[in-house]
C-alpha positions as CSV (number, residue, x, y, z in Angstrom):
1,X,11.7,-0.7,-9.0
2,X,10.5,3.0,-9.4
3,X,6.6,3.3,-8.3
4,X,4.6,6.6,-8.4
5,X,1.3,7.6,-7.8
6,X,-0.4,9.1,-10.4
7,X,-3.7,11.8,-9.4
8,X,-4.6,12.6,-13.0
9,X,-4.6,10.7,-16.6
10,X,-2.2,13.1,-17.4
11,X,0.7,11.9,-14.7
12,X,-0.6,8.7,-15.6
13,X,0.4,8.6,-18.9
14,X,3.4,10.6,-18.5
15,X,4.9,7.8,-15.7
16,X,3.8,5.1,-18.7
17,X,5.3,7.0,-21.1
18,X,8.4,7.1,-19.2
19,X,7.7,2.7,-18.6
20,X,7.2,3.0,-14.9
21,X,7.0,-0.9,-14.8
22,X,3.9,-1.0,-11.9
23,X,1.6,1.7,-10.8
24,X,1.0,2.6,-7.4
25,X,-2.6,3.9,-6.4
26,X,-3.3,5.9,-3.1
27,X,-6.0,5.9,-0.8
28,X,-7.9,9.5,-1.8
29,X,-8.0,7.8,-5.7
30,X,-8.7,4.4,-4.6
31,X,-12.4,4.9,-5.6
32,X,-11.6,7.3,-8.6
33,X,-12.8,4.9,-10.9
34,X,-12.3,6.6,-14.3
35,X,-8.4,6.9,-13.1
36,X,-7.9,3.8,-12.6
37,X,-9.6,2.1,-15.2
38,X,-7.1,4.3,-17.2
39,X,-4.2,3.3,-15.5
40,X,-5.8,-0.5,-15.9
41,X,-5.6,0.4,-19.8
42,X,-1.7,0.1,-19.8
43,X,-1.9,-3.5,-18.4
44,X,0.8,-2.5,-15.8
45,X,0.4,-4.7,-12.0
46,X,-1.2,-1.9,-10.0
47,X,-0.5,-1.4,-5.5
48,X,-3.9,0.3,-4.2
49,X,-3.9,1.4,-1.1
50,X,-7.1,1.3,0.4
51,X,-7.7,3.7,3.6
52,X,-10.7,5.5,3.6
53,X,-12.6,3.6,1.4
54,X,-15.2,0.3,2.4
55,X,-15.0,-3.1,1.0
56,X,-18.1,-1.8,-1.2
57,X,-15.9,0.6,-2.7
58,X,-12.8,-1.9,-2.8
59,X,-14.7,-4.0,-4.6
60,X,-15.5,-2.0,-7.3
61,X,-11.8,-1.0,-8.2
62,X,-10.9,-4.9,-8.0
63,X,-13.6,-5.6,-10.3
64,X,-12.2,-3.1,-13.1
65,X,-8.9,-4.4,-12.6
66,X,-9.8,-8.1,-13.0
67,X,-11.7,-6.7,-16.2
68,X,-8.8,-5.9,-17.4
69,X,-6.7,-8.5,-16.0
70,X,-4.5,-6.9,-14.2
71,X,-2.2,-8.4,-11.3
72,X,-2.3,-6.0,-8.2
73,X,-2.2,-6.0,-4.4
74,X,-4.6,-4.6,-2.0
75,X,-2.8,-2.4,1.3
76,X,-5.0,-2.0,4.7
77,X,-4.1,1.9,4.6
78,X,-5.3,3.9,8.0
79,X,-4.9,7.7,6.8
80,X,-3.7,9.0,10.0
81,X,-0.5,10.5,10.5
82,X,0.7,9.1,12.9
83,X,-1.8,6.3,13.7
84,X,-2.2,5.4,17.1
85,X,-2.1,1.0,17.7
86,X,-5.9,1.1,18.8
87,X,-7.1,3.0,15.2
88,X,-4.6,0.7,12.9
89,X,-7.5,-1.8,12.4
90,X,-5.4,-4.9,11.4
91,X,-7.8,-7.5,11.6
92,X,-9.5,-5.6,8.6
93,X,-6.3,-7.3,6.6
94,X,-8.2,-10.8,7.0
95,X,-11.1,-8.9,5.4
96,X,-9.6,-8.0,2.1
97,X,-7.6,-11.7,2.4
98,X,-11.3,-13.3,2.7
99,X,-12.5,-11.1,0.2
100,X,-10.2,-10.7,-2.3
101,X,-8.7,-14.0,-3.2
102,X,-6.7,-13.2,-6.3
103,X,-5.3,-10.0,-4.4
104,X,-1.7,-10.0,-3.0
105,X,-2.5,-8.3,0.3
106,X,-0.4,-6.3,2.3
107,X,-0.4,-3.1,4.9
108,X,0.1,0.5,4.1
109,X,1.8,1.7,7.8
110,X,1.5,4.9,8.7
111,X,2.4,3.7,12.4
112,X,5.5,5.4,14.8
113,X,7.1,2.1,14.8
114,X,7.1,-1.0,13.0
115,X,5.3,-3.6,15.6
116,X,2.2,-3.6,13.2
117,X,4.1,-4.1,9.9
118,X,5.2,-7.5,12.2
119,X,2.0,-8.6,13.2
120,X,1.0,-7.6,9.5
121,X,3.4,-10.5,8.2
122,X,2.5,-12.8,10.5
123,X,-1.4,-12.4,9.2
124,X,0.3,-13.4,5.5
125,X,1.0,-9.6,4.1
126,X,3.4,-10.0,1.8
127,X,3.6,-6.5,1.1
128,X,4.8,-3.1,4.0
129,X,5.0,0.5,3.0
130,X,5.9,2.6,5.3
131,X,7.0,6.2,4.2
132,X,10.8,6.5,4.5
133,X,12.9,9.5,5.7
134,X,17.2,9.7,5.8
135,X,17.4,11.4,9.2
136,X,13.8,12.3,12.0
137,X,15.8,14.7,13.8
138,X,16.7,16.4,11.3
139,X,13.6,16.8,8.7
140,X,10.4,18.2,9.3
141,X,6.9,17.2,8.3
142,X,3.6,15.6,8.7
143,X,4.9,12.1,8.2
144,X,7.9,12.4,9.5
145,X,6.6,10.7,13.3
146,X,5.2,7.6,10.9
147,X,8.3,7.6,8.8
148,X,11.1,5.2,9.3
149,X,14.8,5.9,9.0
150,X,17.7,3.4,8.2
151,X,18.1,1.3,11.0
152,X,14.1,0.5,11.0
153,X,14.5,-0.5,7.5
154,X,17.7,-2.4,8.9
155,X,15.0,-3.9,11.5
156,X,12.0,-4.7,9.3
157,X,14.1,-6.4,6.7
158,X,15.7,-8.7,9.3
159,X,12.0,-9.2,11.0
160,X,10.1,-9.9,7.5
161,X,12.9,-12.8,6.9
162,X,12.7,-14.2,10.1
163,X,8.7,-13.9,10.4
164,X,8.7,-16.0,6.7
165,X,11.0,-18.4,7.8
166,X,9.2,-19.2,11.1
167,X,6.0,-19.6,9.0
């Protein structure tokens, strides 16, 4: 399934008008209330991200989507490129869990490797991103180091089945 991230009503309703079937929602507009209680408006299942926002904050953008009735999942999101294992914060996923009862939670993983995306499972995330890249020796960028390639992929499909099975 084709998800975006929308900054503006505009690319909103463009990636409606083009029946995006879900809307994804990162951390910098996770508190950009107006946005998404415009996005909520096209009764699409929403994926927020929430780095660099409080559960004060979180709150407030659960509250407009259950408003609206809106099914969506809540990510623990550390917005650090890469982010080092002692900043990644994962116990903050029980948070939203305890918190945030109707949410499907899951982790937004901006780690070099995918260790956290398995503890992340094994705390009940039913949901990883993690930014994806064809080749890291051959591209160049700010996510590049947090980026998995093919054989991760390979890796945290193979972990994620074997992690829900064992649970």
């Amino acid at each position: 399934i084709y998800l975006c991230t929308p900054f503006s009503r505009e690319a909103a309703n463009y990636l409606n008008d083009i029946d995006i079937k879900a809307f994804k929602i990162g951390s910098g507009e996770c508190n950009n209330y107006p946005l998404v209680e415009h996005i909520c408006k096209f009764k699409k299942p929403m994926i927020v991200s929430t780095g660099m926002n409080n559960i004060n904050s979180i709150a407030k953008t659960v509250n407009i989507m259950e408003k609206y009735k809106i099914k969506y999942a809540l990510l623990h999101c550390a917005n650090l490129y890469p982010t080092p294992s002692n900043l990644l914060r994962l116990n903050s996923i029980l948070q939203l869990k305890k918190k945030f009862k109707n949410a499907v939670i899951g982790l937004s993983d901006h780690s070099e490797n995918n260790f956290s995306a398995y503890a992340a499972l094994g705390m009940g995330c039913s949901i990883i991103e993690k930014h994806f890249v064809d080749n890291k020796k051959k591209i160049k960028g700010p996510d590049v180091s947090s980026s998995m390639d093919l054989n991760d992929l390979k890796e945290l499909i193979k972990a994620s089945e074997n992690i829900f099975e064992a649970l």
